[in-house]
PQR file with spaces between the fields and no chain letter, atoms N, CA, C, O and H, PARSE charges and radii, in Angstrom:
ATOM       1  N    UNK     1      27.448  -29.802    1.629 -0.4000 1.5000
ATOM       2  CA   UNK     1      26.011  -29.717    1.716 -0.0000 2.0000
ATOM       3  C    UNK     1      25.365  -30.582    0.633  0.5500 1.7000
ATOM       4  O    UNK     1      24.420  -31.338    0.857 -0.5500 1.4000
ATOM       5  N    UNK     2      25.923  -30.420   -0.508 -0.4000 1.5000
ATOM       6  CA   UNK     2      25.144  -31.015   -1.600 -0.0000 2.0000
ATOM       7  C    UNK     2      25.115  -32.737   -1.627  0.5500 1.7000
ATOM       8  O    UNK     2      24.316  -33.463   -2.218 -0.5500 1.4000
ATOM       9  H    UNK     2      26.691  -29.806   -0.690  0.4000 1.0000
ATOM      10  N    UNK     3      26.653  -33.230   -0.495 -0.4000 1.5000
ATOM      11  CA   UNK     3      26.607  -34.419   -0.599 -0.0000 2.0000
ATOM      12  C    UNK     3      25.460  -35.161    0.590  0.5500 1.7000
ATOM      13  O    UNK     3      24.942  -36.276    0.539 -0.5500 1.4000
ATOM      14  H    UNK     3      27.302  -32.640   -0.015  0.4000 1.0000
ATOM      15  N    UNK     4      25.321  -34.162    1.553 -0.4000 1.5000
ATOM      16  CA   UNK     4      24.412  -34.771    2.873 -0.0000 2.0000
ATOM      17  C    UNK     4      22.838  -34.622    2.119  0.5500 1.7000
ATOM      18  O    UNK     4      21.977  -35.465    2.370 -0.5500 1.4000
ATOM      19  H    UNK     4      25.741  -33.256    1.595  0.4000 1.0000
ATOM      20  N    UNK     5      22.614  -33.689    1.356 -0.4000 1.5000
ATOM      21  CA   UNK     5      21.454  -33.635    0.622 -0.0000 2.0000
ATOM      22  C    UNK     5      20.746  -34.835   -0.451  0.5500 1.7000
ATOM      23  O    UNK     5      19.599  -35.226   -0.667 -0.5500 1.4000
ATOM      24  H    UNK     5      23.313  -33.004    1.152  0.4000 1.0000
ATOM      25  N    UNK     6      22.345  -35.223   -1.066 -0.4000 1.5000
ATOM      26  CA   UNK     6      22.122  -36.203   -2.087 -0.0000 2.0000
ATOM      27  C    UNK     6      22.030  -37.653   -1.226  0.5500 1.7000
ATOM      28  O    UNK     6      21.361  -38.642   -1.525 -0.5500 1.4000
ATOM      29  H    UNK     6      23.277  -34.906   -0.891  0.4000 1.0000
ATOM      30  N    UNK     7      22.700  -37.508   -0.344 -0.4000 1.5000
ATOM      31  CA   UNK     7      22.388  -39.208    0.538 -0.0000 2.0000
ATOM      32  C    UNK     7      20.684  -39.792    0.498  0.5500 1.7000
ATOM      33  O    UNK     7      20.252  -40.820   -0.023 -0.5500 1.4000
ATOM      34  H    UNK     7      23.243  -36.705   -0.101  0.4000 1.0000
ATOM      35  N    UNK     8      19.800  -38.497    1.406 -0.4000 1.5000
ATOM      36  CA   UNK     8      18.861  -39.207    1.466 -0.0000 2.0000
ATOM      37  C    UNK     8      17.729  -38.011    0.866  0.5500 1.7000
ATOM      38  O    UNK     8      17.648  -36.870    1.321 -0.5500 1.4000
ATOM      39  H    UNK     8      20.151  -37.662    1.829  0.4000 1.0000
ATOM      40  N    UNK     9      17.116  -38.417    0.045 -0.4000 1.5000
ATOM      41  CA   UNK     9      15.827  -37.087   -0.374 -0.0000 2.0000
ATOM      42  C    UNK     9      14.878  -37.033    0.370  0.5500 1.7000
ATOM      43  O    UNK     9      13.898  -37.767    0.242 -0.5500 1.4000
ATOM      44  H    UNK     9      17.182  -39.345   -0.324  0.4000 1.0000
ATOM      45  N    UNK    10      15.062  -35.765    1.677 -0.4000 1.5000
ATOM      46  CA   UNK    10      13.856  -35.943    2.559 -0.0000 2.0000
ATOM      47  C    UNK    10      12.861  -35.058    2.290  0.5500 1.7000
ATOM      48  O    UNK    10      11.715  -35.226    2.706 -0.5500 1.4000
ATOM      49  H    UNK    10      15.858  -35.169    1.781  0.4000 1.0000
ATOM      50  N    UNK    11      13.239  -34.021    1.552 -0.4000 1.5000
ATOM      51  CA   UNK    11      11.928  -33.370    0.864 -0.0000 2.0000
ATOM      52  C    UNK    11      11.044  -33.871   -0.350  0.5500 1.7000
ATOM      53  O    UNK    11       9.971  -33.268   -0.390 -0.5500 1.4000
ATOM      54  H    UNK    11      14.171  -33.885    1.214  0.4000 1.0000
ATOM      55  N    UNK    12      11.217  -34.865   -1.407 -0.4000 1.5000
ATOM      56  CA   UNK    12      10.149  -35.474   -2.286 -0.0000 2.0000
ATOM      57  C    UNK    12       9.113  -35.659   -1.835  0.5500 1.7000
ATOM      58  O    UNK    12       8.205  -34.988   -2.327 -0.5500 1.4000
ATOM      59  H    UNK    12      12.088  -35.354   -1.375  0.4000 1.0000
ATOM      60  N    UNK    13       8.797  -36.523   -0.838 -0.4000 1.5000
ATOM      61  CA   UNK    13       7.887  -37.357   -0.699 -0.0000 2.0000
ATOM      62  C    UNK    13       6.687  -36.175   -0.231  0.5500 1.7000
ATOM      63  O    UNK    13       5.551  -36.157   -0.703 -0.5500 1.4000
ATOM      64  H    UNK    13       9.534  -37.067   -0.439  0.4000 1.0000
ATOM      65  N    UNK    14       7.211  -35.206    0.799 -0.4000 1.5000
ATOM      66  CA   UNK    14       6.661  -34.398    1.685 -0.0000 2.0000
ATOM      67  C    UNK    14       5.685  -33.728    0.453  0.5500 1.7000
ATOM      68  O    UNK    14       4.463  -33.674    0.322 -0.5500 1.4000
ATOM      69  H    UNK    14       8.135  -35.222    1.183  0.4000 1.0000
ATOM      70  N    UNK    15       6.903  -33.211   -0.445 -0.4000 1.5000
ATOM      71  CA   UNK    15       6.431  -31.847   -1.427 -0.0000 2.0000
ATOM      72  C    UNK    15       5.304  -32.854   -2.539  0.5500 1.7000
ATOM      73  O    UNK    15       4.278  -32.488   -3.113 -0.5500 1.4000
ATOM      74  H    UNK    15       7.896  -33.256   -0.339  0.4000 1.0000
ATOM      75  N    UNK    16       5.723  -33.687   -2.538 -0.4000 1.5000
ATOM      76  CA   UNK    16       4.669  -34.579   -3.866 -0.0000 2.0000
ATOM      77  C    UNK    16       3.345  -34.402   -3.180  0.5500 1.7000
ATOM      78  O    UNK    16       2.562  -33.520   -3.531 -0.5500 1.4000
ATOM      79  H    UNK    16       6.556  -33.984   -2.071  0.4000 1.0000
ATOM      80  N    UNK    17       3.054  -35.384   -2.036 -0.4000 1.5000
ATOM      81  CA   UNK    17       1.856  -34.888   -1.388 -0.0000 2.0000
ATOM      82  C    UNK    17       1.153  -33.538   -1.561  0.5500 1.7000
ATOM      83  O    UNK    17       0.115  -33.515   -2.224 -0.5500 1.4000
ATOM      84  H    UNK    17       3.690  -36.101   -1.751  0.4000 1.0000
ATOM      85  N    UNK    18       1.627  -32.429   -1.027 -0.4000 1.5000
ATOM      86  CA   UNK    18       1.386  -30.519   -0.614 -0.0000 2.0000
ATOM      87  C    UNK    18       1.245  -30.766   -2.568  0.5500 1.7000
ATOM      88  O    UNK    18       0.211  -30.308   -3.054 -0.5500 1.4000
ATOM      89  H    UNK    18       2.470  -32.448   -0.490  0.4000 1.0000
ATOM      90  N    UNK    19       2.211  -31.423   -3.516 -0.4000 1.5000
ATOM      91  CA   UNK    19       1.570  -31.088   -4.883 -0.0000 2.0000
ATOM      92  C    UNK    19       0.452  -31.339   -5.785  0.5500 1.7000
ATOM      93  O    UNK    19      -0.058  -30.647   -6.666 -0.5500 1.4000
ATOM      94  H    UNK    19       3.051  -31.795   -3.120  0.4000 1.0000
ATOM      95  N    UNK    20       0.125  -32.863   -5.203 -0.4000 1.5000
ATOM      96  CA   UNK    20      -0.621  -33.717   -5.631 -0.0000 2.0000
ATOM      97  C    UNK    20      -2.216  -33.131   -5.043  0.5500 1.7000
ATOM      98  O    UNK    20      -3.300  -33.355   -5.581 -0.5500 1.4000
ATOM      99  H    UNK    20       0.539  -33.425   -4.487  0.4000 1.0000
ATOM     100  N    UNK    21      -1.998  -32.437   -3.958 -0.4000 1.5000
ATOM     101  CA   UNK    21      -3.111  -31.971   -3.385 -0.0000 2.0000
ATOM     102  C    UNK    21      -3.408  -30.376   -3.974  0.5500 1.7000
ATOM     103  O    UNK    21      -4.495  -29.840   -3.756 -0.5500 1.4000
ATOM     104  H    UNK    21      -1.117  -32.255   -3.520  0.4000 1.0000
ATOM     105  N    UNK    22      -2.632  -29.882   -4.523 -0.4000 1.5000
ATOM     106  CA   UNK    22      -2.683  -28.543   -5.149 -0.0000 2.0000
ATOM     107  C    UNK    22      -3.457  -29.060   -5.998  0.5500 1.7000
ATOM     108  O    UNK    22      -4.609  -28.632   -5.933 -0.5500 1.4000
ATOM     109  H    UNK    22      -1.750  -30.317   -4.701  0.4000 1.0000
ATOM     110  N    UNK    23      -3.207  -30.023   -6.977 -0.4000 1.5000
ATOM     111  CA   UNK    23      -3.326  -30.158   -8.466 -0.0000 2.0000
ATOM     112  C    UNK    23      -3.055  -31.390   -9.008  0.5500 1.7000
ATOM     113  O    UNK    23      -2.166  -31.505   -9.851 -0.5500 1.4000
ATOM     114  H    UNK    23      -2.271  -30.371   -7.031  0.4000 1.0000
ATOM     115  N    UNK    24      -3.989  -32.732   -8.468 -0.4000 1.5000
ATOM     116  CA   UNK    24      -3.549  -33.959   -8.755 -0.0000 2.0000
ATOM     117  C    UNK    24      -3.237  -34.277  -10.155  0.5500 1.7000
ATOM     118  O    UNK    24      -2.484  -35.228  -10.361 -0.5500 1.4000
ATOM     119  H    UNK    24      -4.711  -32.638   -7.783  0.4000 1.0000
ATOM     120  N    UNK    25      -3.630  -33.729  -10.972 -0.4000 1.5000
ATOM     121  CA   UNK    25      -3.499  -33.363  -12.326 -0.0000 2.0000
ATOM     122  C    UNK    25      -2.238  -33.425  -12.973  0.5500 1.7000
ATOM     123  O    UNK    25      -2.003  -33.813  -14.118 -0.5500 1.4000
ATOM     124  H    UNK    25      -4.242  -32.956  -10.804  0.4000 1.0000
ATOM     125  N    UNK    26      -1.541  -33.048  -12.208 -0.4000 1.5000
ATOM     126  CA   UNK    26       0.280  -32.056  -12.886 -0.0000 2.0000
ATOM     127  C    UNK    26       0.766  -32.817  -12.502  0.5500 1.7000
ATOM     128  O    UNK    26       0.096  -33.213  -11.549 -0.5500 1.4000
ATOM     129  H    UNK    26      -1.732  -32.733  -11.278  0.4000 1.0000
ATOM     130  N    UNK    27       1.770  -33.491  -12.632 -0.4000 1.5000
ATOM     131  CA   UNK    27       3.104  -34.564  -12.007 -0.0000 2.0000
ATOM     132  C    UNK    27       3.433  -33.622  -11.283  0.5500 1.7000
ATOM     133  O    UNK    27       3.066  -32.450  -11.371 -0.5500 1.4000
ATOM     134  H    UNK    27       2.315  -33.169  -13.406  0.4000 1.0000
ATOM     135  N    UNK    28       4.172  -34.116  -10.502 -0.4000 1.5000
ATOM     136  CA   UNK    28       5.007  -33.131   -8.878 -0.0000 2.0000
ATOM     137  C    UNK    28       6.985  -34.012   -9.125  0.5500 1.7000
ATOM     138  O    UNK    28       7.659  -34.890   -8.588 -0.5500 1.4000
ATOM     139  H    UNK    28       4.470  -35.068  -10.430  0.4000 1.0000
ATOM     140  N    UNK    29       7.133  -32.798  -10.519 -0.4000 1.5000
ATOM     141  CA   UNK    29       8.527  -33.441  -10.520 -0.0000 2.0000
ATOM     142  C    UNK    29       9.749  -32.393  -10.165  0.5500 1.7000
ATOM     143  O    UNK    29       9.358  -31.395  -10.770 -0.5500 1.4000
ATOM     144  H    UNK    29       6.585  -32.084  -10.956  0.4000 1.0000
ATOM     145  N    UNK    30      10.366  -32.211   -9.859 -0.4000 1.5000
ATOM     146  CA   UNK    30      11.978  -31.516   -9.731 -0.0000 2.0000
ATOM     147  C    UNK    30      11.906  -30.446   -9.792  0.5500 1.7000
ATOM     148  O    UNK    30      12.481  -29.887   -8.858 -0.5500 1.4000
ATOM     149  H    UNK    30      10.684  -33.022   -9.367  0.4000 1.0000
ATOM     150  N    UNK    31      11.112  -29.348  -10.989 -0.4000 1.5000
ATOM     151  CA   UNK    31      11.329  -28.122  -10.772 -0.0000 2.0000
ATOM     152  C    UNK    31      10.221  -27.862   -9.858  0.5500 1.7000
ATOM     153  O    UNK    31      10.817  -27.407   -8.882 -0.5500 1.4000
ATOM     154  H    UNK    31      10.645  -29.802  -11.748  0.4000 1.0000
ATOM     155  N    UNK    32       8.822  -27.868   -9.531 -0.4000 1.5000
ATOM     156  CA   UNK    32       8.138  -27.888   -8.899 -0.0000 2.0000
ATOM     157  C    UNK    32       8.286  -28.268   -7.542  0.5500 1.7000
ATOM     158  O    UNK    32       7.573  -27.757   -6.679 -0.5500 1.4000
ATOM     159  H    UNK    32       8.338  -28.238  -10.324  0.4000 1.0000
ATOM     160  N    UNK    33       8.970  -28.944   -7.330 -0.4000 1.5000
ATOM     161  CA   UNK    33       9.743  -29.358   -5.697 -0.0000 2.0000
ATOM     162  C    UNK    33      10.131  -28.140   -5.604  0.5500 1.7000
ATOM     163  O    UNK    33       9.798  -27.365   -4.707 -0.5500 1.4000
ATOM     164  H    UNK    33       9.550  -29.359   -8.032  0.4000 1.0000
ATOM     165  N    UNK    34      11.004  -27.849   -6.714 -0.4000 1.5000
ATOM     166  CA   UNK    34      12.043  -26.969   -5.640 -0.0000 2.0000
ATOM     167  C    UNK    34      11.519  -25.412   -5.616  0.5500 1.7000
ATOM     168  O    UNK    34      11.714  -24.582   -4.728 -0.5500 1.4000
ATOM     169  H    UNK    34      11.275  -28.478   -7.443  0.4000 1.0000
ATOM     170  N    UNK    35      10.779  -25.250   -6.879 -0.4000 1.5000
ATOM     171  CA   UNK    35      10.183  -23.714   -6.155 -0.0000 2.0000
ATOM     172  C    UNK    35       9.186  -23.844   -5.529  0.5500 1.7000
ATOM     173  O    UNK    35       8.478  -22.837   -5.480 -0.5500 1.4000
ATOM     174  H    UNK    35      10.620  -25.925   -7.600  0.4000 1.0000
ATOM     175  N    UNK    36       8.670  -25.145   -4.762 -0.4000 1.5000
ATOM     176  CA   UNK    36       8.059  -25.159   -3.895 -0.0000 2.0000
ATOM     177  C    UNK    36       8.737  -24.952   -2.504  0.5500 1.7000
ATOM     178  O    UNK    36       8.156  -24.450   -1.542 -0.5500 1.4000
ATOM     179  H    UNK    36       9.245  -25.962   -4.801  0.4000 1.0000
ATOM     180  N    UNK    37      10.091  -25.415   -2.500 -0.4000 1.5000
ATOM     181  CA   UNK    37      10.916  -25.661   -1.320 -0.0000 2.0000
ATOM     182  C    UNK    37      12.304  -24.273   -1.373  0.5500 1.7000
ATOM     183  O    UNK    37      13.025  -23.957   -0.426 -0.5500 1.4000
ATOM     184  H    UNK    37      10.563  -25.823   -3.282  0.4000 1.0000
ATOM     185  N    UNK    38      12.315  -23.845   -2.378 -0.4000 1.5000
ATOM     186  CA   UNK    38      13.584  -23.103   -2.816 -0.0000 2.0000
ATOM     187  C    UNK    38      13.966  -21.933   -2.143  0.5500 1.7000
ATOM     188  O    UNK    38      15.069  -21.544   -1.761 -0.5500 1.4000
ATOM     189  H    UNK    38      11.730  -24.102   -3.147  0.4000 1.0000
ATOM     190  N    UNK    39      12.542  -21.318   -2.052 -0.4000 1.5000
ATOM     191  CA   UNK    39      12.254  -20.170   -1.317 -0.0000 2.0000
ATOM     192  C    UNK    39      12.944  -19.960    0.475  0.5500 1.7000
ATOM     193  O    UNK    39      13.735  -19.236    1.079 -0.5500 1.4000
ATOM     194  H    UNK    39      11.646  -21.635   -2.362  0.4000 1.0000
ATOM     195  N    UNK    40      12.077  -21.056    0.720 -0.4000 1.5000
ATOM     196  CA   UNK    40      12.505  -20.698    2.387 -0.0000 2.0000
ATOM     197  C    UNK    40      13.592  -22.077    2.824  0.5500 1.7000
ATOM     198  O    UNK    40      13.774  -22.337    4.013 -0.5500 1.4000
ATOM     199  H    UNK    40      11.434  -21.645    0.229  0.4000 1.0000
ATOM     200  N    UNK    41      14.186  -22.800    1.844 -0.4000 1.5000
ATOM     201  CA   UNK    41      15.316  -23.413    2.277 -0.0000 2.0000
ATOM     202  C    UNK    41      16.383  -21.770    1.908  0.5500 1.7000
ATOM     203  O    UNK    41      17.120  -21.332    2.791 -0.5500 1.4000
ATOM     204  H    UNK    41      14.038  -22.589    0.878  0.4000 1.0000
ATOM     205  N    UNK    42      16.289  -21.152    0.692 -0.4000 1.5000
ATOM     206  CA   UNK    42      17.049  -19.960    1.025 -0.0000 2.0000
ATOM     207  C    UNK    42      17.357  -19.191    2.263  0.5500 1.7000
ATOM     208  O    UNK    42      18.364  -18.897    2.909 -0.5500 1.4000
ATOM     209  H    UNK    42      15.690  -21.509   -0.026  0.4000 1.0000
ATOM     210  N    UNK    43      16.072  -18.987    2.326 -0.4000 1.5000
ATOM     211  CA   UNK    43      15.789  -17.866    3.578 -0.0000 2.0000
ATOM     212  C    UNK    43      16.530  -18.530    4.624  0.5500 1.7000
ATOM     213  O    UNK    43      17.349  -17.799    5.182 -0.5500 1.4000
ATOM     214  H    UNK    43      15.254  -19.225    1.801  0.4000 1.0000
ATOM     215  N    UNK    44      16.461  -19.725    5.040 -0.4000 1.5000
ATOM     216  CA   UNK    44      16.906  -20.695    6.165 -0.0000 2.0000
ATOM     217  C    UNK    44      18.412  -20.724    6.294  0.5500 1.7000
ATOM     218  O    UNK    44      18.913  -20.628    7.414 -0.5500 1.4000
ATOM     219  H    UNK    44      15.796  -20.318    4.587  0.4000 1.0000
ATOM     220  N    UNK    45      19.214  -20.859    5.142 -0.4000 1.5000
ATOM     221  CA   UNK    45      20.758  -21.501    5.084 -0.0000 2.0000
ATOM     222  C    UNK    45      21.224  -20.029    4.426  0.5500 1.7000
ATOM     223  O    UNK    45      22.310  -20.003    3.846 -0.5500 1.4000
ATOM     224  H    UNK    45      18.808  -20.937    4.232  0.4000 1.0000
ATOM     225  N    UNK    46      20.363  -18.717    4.512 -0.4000 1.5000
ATOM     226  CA   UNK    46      21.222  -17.508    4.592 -0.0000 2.0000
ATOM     227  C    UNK    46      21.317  -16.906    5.956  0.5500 1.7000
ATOM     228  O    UNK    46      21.923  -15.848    6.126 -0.5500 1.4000
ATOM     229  H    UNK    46      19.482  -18.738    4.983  0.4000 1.0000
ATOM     230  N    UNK    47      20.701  -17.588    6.991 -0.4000 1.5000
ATOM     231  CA   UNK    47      20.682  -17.155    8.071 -0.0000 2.0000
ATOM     232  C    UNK    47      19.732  -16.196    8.308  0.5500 1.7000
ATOM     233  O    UNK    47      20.028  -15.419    9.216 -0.5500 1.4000
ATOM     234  H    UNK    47      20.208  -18.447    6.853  0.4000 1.0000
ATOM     235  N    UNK    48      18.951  -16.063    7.906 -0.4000 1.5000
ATOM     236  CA   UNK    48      17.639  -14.761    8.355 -0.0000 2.0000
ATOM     237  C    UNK    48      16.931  -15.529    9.383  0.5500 1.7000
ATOM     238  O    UNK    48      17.147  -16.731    9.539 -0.5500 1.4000
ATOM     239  H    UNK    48      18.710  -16.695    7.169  0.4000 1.0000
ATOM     240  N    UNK    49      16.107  -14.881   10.076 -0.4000 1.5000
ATOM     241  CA   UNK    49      14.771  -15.224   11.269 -0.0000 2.0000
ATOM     242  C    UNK    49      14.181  -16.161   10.590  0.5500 1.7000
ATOM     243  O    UNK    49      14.301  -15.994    9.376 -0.5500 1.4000
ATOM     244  H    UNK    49      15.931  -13.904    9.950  0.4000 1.0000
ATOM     245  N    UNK    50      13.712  -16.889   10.832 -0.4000 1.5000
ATOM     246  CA   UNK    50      12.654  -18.088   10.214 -0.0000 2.0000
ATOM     247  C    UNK    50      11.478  -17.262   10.591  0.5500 1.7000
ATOM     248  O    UNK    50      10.588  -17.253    9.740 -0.5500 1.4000
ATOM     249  H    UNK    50      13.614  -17.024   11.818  0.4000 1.0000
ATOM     250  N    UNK    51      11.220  -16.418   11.897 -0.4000 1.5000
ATOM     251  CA   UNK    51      10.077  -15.775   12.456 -0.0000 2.0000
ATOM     252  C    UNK    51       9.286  -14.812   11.326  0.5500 1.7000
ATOM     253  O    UNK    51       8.097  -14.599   11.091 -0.5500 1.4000
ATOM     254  H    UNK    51      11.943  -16.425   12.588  0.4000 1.0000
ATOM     255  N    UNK    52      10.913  -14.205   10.584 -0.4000 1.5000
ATOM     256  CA   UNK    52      10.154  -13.042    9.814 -0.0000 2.0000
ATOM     257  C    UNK    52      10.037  -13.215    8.189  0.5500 1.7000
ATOM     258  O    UNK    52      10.076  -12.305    7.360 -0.5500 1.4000
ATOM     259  H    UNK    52      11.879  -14.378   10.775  0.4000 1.0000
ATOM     260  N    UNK    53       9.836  -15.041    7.876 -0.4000 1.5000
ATOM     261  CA   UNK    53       9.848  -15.535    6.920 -0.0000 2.0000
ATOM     262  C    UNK    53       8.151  -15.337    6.702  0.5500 1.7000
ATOM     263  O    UNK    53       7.428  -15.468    7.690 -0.5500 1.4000
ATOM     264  H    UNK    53       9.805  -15.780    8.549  0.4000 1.0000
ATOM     265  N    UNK    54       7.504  -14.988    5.250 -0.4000 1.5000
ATOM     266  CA   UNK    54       6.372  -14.562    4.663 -0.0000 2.0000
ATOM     267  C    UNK    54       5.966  -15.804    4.256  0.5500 1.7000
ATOM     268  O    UNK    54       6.364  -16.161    3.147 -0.5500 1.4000
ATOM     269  H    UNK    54       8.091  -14.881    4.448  0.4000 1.0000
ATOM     270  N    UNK    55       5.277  -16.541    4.876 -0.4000 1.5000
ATOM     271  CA   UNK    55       5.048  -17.596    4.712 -0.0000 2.0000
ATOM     272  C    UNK    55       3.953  -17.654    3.530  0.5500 1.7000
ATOM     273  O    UNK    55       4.138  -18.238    2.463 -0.5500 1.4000
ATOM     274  H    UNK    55       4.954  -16.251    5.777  0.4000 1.0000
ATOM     275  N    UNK    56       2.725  -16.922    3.908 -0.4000 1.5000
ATOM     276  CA   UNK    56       1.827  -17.042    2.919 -0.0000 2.0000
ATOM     277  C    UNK    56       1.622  -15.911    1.867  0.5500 1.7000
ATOM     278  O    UNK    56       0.575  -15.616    1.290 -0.5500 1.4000
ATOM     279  H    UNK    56       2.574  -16.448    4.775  0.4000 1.0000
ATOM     280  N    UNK    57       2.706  -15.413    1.761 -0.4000 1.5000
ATOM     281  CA   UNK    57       3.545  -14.672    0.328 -0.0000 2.0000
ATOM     282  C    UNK    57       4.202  -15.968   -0.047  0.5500 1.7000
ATOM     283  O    UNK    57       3.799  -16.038   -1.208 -0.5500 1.4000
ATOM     284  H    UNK    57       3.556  -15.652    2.230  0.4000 1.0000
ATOM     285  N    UNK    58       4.757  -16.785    0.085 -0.4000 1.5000
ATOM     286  CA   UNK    58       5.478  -17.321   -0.064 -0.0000 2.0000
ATOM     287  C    UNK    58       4.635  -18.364   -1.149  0.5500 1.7000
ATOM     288  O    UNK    58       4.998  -18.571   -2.308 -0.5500 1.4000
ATOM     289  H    UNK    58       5.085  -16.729    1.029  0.4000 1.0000
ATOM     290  N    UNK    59       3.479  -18.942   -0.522 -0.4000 1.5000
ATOM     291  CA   UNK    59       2.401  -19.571   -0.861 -0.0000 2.0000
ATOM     292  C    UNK    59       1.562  -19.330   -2.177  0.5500 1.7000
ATOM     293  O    UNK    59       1.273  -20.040   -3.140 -0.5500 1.4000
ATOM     294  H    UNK    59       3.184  -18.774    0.419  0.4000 1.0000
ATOM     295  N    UNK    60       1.267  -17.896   -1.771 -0.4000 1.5000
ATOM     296  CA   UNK    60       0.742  -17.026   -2.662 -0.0000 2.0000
ATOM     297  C    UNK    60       1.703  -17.026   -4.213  0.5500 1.7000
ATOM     298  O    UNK    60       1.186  -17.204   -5.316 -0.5500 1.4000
ATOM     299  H    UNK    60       1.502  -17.320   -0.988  0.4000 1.0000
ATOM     300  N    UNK    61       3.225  -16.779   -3.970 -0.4000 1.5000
ATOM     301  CA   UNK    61       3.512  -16.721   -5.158 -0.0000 2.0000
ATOM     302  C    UNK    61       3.631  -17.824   -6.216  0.5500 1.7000
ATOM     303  O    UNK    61       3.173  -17.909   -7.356 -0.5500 1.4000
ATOM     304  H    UNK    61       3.645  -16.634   -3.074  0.4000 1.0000
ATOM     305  N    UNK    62       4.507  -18.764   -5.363 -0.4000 1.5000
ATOM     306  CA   UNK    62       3.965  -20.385   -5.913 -0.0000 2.0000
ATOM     307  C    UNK    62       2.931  -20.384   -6.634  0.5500 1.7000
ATOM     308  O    UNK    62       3.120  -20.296   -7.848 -0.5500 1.4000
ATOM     309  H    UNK    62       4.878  -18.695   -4.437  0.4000 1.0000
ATOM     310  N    UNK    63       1.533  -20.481   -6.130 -0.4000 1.5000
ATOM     311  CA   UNK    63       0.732  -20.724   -6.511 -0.0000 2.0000
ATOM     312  C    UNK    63       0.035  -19.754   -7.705  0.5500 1.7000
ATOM     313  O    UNK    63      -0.988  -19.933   -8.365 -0.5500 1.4000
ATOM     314  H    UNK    63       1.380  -20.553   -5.144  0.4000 1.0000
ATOM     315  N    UNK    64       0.924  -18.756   -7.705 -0.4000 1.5000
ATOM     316  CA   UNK    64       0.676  -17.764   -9.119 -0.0000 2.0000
ATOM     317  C    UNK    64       1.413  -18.682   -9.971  0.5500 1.7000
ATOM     318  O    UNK    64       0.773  -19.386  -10.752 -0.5500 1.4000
ATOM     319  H    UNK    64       1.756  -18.611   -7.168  0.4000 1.0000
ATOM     320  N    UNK    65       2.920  -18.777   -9.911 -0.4000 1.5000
ATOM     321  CA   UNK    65       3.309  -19.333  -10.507 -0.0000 2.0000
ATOM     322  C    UNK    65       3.070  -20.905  -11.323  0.5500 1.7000
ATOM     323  O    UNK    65       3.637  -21.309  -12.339 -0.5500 1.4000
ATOM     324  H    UNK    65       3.441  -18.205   -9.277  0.4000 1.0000
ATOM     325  N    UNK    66       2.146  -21.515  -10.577 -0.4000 1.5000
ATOM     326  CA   UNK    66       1.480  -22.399  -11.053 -0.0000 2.0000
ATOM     327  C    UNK    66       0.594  -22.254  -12.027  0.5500 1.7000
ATOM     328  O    UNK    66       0.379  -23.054  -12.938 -0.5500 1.4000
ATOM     329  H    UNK    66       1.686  -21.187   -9.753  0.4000 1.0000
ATOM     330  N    UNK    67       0.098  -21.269  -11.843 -0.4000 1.5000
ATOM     331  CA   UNK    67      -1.233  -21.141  -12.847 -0.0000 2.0000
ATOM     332  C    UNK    67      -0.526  -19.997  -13.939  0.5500 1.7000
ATOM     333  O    UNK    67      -1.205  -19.989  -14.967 -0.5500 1.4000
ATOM     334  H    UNK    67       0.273  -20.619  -11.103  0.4000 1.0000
ATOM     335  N    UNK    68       0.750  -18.934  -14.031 -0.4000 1.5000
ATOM     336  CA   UNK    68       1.268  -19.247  -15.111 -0.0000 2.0000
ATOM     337  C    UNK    68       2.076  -20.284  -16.212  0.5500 1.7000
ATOM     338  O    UNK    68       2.653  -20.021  -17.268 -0.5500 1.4000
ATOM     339  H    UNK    68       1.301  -18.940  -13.197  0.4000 1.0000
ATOM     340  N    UNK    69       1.954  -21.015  -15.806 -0.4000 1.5000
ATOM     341  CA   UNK    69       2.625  -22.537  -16.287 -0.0000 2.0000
ATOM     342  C    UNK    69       1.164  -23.023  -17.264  0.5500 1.7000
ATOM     343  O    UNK    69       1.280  -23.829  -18.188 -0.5500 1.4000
ATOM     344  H    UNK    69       1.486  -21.229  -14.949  0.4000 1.0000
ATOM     345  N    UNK    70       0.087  -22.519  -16.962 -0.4000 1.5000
ATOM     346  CA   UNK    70      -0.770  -23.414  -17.866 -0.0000 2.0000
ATOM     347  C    UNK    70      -0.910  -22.847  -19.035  0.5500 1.7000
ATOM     348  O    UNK    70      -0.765  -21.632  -19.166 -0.5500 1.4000
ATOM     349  H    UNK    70      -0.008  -21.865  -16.212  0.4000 1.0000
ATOM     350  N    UNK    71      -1.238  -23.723  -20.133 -0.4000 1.5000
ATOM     351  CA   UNK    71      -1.036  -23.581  -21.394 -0.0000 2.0000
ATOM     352  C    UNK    71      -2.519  -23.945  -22.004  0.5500 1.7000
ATOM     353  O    UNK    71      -2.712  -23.914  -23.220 -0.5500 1.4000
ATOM     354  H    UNK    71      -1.356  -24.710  -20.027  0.4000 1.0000
């Protein structure tokens, strides 16, 4: 998995955008990708419903988590 992942990075570009638009402000680097993405690539490659994935919990917490990050 980690090597088909490392070939081509198809989530950056996507998540920089969805970041840059949160908060053009903040760089949109690596850790921020991924607890942007971390969540429901989990949910996805443990095999659960995608149906009964909390999408905007999902959203919601992120975006707490963003605004504990400020200093």
């Amino acid at each position: 998995m980690k090597q088909l992942i490392a070939t081509k990075d198809v989530l950056s570009a996507g998540a920089c955008a969805v970041l840059n638009r949160i908060d053009p402000a903040r760089p949109a680097g690596d850790q921020a990708i991924g607890r942007l993405f971390g969540p429901a690539f989990f949910w996805g490659m443990s095999g659960r419903d995608p149906a009964q994935l909390d999408t905007h919990e999902l959203a919601r917490s992120f975006l707490r988590g963003l605004g504990s990050e400020e200093s």
